[in-house]
Residue frames as qw, qx, qy, qz and C-alpha x, y, z in Angstrom:
[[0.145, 0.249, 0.849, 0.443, 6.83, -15.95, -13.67],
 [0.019, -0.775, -0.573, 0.266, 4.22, -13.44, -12.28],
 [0.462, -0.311, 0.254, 0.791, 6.04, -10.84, -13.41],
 [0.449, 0.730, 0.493, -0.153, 4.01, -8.44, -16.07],
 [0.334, 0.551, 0.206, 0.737, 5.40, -6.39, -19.49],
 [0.126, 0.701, 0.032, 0.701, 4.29, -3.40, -17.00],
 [0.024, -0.535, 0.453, -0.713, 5.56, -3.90, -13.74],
 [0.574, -0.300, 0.120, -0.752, 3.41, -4.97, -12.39],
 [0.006, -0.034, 0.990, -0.138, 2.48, -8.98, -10.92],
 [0.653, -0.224, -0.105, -0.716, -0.67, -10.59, -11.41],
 [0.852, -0.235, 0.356, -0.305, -1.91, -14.04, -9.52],
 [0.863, 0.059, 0.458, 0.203, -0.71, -16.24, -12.40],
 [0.392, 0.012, 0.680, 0.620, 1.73, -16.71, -15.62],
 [0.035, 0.347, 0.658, 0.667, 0.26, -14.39, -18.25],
 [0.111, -0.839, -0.532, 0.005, -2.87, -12.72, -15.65],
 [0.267, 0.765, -0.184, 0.556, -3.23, -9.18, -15.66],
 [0.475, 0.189, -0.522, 0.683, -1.44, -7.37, -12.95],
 [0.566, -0.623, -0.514, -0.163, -3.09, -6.44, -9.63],
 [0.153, 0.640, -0.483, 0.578, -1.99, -4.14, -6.70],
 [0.835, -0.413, 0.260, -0.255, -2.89, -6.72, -4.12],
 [0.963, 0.066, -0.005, 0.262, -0.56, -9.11, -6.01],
 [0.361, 0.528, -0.539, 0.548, 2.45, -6.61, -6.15],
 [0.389, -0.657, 0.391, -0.515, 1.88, -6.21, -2.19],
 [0.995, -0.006, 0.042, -0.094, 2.18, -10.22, -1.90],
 [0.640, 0.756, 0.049, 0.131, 4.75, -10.02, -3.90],
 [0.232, 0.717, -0.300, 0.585, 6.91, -6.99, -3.24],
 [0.445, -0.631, 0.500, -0.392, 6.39, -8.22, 0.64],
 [0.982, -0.177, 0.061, -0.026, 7.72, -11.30, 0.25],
 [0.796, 0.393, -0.046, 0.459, 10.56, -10.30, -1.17],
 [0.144, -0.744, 0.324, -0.566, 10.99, -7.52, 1.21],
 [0.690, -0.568, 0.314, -0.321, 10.84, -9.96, 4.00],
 [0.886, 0.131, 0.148, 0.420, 13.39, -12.86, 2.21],
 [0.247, -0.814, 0.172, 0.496, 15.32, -9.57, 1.95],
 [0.414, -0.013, 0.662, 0.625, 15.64, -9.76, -1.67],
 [0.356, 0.807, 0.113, -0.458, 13.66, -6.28, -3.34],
 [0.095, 0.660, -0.528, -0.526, 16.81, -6.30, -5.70],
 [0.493, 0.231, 0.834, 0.085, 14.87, -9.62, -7.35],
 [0.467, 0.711, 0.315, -0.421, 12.31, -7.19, -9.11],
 [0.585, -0.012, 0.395, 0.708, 12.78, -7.35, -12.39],
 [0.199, 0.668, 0.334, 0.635, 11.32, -4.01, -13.34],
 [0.331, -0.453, -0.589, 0.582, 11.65, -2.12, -10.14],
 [0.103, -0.396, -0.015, 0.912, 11.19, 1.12, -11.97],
 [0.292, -0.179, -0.550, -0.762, 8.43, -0.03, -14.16],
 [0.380, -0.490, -0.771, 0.143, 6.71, -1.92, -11.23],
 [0.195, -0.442, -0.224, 0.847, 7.09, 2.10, -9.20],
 [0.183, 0.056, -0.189, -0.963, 5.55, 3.97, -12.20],
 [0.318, -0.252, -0.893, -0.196, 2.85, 0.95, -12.57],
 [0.334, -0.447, -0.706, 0.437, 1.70, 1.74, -8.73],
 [0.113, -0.292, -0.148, 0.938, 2.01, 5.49, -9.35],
 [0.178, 0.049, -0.423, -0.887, -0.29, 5.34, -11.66],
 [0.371, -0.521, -0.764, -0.087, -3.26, 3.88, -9.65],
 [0.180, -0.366, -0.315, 0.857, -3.25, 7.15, -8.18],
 [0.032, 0.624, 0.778, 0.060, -6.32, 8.85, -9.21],
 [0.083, -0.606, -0.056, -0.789, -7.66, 12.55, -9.81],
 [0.454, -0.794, -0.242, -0.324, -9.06, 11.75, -6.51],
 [0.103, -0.681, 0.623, -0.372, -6.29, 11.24, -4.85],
 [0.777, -0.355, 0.466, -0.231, -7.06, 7.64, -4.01],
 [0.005, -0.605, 0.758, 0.244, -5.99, 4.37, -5.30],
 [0.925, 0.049, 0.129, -0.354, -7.35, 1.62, -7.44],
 [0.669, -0.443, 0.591, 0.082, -6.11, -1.82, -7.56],
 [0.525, 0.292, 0.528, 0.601, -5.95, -2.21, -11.77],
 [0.137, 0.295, -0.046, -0.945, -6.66, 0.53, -14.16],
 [0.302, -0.352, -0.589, -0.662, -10.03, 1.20, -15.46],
 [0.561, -0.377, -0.736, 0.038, -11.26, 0.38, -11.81],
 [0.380, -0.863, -0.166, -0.288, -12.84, 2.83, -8.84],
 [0.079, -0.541, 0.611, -0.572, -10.81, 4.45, -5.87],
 [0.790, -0.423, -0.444, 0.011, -10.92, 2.09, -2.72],
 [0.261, -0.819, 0.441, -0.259, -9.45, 3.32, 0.28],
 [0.865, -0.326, 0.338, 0.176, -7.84, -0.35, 1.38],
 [0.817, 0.294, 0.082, 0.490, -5.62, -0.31, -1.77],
 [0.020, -0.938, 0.276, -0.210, -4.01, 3.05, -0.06],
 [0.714, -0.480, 0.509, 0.022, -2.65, 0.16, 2.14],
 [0.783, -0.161, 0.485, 0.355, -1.29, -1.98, -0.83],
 [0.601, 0.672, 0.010, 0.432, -0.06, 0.38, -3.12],
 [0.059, -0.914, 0.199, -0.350, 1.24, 2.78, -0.79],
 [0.831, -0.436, 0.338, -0.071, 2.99, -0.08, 0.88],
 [0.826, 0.406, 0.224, 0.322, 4.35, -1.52, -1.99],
 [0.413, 0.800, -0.120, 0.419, 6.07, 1.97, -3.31],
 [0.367, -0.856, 0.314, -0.182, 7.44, 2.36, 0.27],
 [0.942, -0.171, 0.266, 0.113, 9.15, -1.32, 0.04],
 [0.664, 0.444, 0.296, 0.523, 10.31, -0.71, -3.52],
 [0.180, -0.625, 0.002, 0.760, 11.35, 3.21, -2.09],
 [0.003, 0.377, 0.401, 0.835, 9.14, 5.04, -4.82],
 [0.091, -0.674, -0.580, 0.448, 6.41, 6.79, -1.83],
 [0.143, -0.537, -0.045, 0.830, 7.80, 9.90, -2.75],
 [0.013, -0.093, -0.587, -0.804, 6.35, 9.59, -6.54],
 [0.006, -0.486, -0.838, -0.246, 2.99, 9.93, -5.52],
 [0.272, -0.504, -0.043, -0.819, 0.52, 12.96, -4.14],
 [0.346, -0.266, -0.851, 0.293, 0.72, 11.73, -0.72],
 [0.056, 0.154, 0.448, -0.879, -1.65, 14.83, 0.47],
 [0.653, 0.060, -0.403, -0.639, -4.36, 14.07, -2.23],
 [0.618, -0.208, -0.754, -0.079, -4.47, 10.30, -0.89],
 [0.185, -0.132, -0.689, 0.688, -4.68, 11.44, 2.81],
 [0.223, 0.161, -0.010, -0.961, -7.18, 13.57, 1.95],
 [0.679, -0.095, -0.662, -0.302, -9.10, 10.54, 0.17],
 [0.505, -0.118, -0.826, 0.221, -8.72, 8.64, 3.27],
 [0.059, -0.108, -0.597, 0.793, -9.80, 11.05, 5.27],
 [0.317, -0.010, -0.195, -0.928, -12.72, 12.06, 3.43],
 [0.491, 0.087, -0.796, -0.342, -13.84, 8.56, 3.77],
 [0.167, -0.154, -0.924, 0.309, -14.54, 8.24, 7.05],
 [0.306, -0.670, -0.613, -0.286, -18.25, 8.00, 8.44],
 [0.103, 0.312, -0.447, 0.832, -17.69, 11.46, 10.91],
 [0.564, -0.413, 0.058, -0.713, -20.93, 9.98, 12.96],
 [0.969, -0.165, -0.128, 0.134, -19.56, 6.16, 13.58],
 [0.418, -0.707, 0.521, 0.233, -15.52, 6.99, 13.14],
 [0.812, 0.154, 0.525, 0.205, -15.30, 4.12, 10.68],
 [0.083, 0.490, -0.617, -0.610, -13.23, 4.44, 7.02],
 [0.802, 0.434, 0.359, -0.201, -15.51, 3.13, 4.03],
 [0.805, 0.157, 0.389, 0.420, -14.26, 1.70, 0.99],
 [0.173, 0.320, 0.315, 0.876, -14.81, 5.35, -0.84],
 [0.020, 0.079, 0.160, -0.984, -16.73, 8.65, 0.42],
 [0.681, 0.018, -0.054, -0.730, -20.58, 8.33, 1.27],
 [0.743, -0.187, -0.619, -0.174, -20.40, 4.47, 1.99],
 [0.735, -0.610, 0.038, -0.293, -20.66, 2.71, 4.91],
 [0.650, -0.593, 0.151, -0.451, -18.12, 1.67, 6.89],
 [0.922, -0.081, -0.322, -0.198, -16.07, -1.26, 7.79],
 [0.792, -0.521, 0.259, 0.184, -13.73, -2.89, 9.94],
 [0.774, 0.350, 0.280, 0.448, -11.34, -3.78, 6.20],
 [0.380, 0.696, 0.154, 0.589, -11.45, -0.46, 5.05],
 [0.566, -0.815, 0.092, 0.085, -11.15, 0.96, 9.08],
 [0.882, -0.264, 0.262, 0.291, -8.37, -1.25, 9.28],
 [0.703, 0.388, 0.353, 0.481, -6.48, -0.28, 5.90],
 [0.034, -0.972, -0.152, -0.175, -7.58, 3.73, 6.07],
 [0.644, -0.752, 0.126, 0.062, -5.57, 3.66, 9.40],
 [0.779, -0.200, 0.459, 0.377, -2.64, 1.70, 8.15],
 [0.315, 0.639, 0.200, 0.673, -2.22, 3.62, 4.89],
 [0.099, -0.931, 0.026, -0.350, -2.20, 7.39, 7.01],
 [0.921, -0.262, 0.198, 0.212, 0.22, 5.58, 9.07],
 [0.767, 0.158, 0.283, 0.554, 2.36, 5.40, 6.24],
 [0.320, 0.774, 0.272, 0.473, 1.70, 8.84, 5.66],
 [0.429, 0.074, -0.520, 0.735, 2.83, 10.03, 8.54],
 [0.349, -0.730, -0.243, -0.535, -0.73, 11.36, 10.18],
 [0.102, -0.451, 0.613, -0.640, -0.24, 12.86, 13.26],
 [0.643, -0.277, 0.412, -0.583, -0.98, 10.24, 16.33],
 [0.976, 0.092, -0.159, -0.119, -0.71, 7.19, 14.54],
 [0.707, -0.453, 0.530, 0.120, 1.71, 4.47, 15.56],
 [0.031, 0.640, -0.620, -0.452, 4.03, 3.77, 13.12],
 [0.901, 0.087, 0.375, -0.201, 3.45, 0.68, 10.67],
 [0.475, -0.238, 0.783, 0.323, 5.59, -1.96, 9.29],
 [0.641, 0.475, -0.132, -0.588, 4.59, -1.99, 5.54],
 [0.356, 0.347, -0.834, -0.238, 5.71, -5.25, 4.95],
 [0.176, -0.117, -0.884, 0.416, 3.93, -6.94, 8.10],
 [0.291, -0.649, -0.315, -0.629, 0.88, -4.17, 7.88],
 [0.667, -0.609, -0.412, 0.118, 1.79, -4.28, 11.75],
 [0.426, -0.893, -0.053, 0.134, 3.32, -1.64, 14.46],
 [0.575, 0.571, -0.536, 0.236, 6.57, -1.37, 14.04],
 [0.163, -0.607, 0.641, -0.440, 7.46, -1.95, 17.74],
 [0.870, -0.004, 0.287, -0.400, 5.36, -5.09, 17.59],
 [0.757, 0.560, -0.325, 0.087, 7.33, -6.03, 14.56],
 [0.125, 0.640, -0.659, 0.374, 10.50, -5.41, 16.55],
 [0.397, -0.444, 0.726, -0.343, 9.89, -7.45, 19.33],
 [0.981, 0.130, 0.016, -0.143, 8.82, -10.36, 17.14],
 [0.345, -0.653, 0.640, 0.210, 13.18, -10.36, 17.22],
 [0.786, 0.534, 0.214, 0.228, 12.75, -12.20, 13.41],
 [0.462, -0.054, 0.423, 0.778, 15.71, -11.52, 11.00],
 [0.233, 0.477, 0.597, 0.601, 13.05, -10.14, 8.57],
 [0.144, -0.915, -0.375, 0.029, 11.62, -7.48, 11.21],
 [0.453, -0.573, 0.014, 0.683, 14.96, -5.92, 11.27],
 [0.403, 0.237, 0.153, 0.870, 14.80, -3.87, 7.97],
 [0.134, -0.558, -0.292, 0.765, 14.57, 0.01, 8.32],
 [0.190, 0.749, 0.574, 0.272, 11.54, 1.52, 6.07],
 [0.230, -0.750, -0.236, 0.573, 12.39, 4.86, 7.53],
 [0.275, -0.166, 0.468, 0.823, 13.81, 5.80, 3.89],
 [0.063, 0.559, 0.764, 0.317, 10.09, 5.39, 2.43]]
């Protein structure tokens, strides 16, 4: 019933769509092992692609600023719903990297702020997905390790993202 005219899911019946709600969403159904529920999977894939910015980041509606955390739930999302490959995944690495503070270490929401644990946290977990060198793999449905995932020995940790 969340479902939007463009792909997209918002909180409620009729709100607009959000890329925090597809990532709700698109990981719940990834983890009930039903993706093939979506009913627009290929409008919900251009929907995400298009929170892709000139800068290479990602905002979480349109009209609204880059944030580095919504690398984590868009770029999560397209990997569930195997559309990663539609995006500029060296422009958003670039974003993320550009973000971090290079005198703390930290990943701000967007270039020239400060900082946080959220946007740390998210930065990390989005380059991850990208495959930066050194990072531990991550479970885009679980936002966790994959080997961590694995040894939770769940039905729902067993599916293989490795196509994303």
């Amino acid at each position: 019933k969340c479902a939007n005219f463009d792909g997209g899911f918002g909180c409620f019946p009729g709100t607009e769509s959000h890329a925090g709600q597809v990532f709700c969403c698109v990981g719940t159904l990834a983890l009930a092992d039903a993706v093939d529920r979506i009913p627009a999977p290929r409008a919900l894939g251009w929907w995400l692609c298009q929170r892709q910015l000139p800068c290479g980041g990602f905002n979480g509606r349109p009209d609204k600023l880059e944030d580095v955390c919504y690398s984590w739930w868009v770029l999560s999302s397209l990997h569930m719903i195997d559309r990663a490959h539609w995006i500029d995944s060296q422009k958003l690495c670039d974003f993320i990297v550009s973000a971090q503070d290079s005198q703390t270490g930290g990943i701000a929401d967007r270039p020239g702020h400060r900082p946080d644990i959220f946007h740390t946290y998210f930065g990390l977990a989005g380059l991850s997905l990208l495959n930066f060198p050194n990072l531990a793999s991550i479970d885009p449905a679980f936002a966790l390790p994959t080997d961590v995932v694995r040894s939770l020995n769940s039905p729902a940790a067993n599916v293989d993202w490795s196509e994303g």
